[in-house]
C-alpha positions in Angstrom: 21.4 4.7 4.9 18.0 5.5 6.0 15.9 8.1 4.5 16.1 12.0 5.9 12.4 12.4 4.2 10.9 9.1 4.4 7.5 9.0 2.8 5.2 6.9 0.2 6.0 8.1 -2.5 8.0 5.3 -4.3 5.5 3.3 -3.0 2.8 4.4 -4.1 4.4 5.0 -8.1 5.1 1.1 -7.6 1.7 0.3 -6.6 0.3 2.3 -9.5 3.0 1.0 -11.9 4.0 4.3 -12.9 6.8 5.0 -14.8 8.7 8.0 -13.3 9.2 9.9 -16.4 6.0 10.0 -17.1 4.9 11.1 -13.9 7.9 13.6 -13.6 6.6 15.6 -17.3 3.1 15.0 -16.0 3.5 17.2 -12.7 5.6 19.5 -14.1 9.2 18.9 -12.3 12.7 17.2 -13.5 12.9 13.4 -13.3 16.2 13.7 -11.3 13.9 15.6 -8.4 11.0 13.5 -8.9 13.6 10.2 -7.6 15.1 12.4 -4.9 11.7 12.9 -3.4 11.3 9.0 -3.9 14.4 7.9 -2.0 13.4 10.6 0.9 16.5 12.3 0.2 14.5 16.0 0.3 11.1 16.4 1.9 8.3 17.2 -1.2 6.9 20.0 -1.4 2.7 20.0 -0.6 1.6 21.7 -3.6 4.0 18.8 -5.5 2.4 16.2 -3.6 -1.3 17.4 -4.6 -0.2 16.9 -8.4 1.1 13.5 -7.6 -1.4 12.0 -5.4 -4.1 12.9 -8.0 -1.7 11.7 -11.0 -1.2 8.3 -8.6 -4.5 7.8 -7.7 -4.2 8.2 -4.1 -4.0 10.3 -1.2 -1.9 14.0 -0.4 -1.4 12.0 3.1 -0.3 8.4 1.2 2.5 10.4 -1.0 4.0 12.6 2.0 3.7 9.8 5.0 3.5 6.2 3.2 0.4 4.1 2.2 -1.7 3.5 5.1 -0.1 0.0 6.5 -0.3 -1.3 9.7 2.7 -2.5 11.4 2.1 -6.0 10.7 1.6 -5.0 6.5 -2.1 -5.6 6.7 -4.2 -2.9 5.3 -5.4 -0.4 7.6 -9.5 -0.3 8.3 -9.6 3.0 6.7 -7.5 1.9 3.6 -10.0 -0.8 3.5 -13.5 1.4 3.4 -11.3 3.4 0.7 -11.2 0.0 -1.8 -14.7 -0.7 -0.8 -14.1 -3.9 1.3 
């Protein structure tokens, strides 16, 4: 079953090896809703997705659409300037 809410959240907790209950105490919400948001079963909320992108290391826009991938999995050009390639 796809996701109603797809976005990068899971992702990006993956990509930052975060552990969920840590990052679920951390930005103040229930684990349960925390891996709701992550499977895109409910959309997250923007002033929840400011807490996580800063507790993740990444974007607002990387947490509510998905890390910036091209189709073909390479790393965007603007995802690249942000590493510093």
């Amino acid at each position: 079953m796809a996701a109603e809410y797809p976005n990068g959240l899971a992702q990006a907790m993956s990509q930052a090896s975060m552990d969920p209950s840590w990052l679920a105490r951390r930005v103040g919400v229930d684990l349960a809703q925390l891996e709701i948001w992550a499977a895109g079963r409910e959309s997250i909320p923007p002033d929840v997705a400011v807490k996580l992108a800063a507790k993740l290391k990444t974007t607002v826009a990387d947490i509510l659409y998905g890390l910036g991938q091209a189709e073909d999995d390479r790393p965007s050009r603007w995802q690249m300037r942000r590493r510093g390639r």
